[in-house]
C-alpha positions in Angstrom: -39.3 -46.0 -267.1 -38.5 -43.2 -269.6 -35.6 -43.4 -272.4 -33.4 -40.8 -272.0 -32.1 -39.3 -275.2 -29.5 -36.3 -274.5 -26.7 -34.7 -276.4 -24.1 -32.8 -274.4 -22.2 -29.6 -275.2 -19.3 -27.6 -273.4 -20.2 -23.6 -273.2 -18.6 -21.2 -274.4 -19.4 -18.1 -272.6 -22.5 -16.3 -270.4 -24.7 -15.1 -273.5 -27.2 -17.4 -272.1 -28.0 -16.4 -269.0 -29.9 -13.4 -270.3 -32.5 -16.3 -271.7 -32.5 -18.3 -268.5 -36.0 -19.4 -266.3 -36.5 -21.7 -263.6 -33.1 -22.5 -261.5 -32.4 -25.2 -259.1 -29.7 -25.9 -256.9 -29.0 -29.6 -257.0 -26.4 -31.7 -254.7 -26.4 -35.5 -256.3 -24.4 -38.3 -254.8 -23.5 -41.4 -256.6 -23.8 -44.6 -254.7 -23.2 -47.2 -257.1 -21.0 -46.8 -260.0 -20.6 -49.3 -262.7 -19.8 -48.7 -266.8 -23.0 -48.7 -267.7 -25.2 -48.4 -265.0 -25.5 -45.6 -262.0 -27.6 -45.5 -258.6 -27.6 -41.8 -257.9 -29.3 -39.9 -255.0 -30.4 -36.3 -255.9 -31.1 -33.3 -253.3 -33.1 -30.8 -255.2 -33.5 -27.0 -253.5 -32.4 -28.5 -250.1 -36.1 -29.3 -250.0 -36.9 -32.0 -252.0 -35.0 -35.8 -253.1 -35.0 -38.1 -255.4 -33.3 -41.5 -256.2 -32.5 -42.6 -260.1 -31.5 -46.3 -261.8 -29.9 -45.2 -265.2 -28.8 -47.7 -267.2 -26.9 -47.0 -270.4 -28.2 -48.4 -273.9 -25.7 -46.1 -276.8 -23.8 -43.6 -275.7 -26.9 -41.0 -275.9 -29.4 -42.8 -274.5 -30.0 -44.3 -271.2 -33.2 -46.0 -269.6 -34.3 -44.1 -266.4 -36.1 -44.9 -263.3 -36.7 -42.0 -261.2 -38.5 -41.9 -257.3 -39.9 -39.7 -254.8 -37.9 -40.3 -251.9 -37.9 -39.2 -247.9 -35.5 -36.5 -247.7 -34.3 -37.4 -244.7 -32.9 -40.6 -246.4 -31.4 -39.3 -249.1 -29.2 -37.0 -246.4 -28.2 -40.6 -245.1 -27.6 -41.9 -248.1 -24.7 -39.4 -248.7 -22.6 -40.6 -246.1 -22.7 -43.8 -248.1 -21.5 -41.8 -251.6 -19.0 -42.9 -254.1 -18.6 -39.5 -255.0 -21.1 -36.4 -254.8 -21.3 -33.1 -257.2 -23.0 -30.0 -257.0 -24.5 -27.6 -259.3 -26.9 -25.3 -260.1 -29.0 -26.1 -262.9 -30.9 -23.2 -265.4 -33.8 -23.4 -268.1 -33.2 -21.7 -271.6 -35.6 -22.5 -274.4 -34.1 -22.1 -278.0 -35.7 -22.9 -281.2 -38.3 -25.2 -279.6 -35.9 -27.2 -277.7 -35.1 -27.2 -273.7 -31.7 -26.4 -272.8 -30.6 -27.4 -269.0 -27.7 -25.3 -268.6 -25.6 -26.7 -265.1 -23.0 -24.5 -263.3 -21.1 -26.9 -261.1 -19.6 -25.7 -257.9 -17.7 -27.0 -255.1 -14.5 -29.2 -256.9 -15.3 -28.3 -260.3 -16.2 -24.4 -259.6 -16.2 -22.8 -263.4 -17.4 -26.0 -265.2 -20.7 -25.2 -267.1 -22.5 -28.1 -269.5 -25.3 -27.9 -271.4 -27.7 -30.4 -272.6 -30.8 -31.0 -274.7 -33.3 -33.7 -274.1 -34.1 -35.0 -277.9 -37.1 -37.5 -279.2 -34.6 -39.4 -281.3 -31.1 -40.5 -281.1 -30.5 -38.8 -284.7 -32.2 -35.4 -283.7 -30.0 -32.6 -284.2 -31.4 -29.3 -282.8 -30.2 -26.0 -283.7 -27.8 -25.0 -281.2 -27.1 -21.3 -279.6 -24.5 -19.7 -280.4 -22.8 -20.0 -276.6 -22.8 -24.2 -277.1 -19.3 -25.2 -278.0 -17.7 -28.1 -278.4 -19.9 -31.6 -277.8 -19.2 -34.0 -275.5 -21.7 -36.6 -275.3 -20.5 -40.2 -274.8 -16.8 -38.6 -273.3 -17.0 -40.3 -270.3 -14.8 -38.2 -268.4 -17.8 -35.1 -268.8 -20.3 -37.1 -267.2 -21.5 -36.5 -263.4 -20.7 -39.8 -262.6 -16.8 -39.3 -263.5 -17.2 -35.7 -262.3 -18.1 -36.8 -258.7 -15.9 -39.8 -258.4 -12.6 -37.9 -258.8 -11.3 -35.6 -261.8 -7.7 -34.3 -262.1 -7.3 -31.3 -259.9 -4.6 -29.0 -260.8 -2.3 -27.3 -258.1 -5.1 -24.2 -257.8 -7.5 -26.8 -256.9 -9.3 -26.6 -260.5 -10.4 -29.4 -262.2 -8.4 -29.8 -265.0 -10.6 -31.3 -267.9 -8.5 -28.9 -270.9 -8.3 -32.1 -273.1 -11.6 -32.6 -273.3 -13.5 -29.1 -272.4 -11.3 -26.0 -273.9 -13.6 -23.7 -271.5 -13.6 -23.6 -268.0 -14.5 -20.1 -266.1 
């Protein structure tokens, strides 16, 4: 098990990808879905799968349980999804902290979070200057509410302008 301490952030612009490393593509589908607690099955590179228990403790921090699994199964287990996301997922490092920068695809095409893994809940890492506005403990940012079904508008965008003032 490993306490998972995060802070979210809308972004801004592209400034970042200049810094980027290390890029995945990642398909995650969501099998069960409660307030506080997910079951999500993760593709990673089309190569490799995992399956994760995350239960929520505060509304930055979440106890994780995280397994190797056949990737053949996790493939089966998608037909079984509550909802699924895709997105590809970029390293920048800033001032001594990771950033994991994710550029969703599919139905939410133009969405781009970041977030940074902290030590502490009360860790407050400088930020770049393409992080925007934060949005860690708005539910309707998270994965989980992302692949279940967000407001699309008529162009087939995901509308999220309350709560995310940029989306490419």
């Amino acid at each position: 098990m490993t306490a998972e301490i995060e802070r979210k952030f809308h972004v801004l612009d592209d400034r970042w990808r200049k810094h980027a490393s290390k890029v995945c593509e990642l398909q995650q589908a969501y099998i069960v879905s409660t307030k506080n607690r997910v079951v999500r099955v993760r593709l990673i590179n089309a190569a490799q799968a995992t399956l994760t228990v995350k239960i929520r403790t505060s509304p930055a921090q979440r106890e994780e349980y995280e397994y190797s699994i056949p990737y053949a199964d996790a493939v089966d287990m998608f037909e079984h999804a509550l909802g699924t996301i895709e997105k590809t997922r970029y390293e920048v490092d800033y001032k001594g902290h990771r950033w994991e920068i994710d550029v969703y695809a599919g139905a939410h095409n133009g969405l781009v979070v970041a977030e940074v893994e902290l030590r502490r809940a009360g860790d407050d890492p400088p930020q770049p200057v393409w992080v925007g506005p934060e949005i860690t403990g708005n539910r309707l940012c998270s994965n989980r509410v992302l692949a279940m079904g967000a407001r699309r508008l008529e162009s087939g965008r995901v509308d999220l302008s309350p709560v995310v003032p940029f989306v490419k």
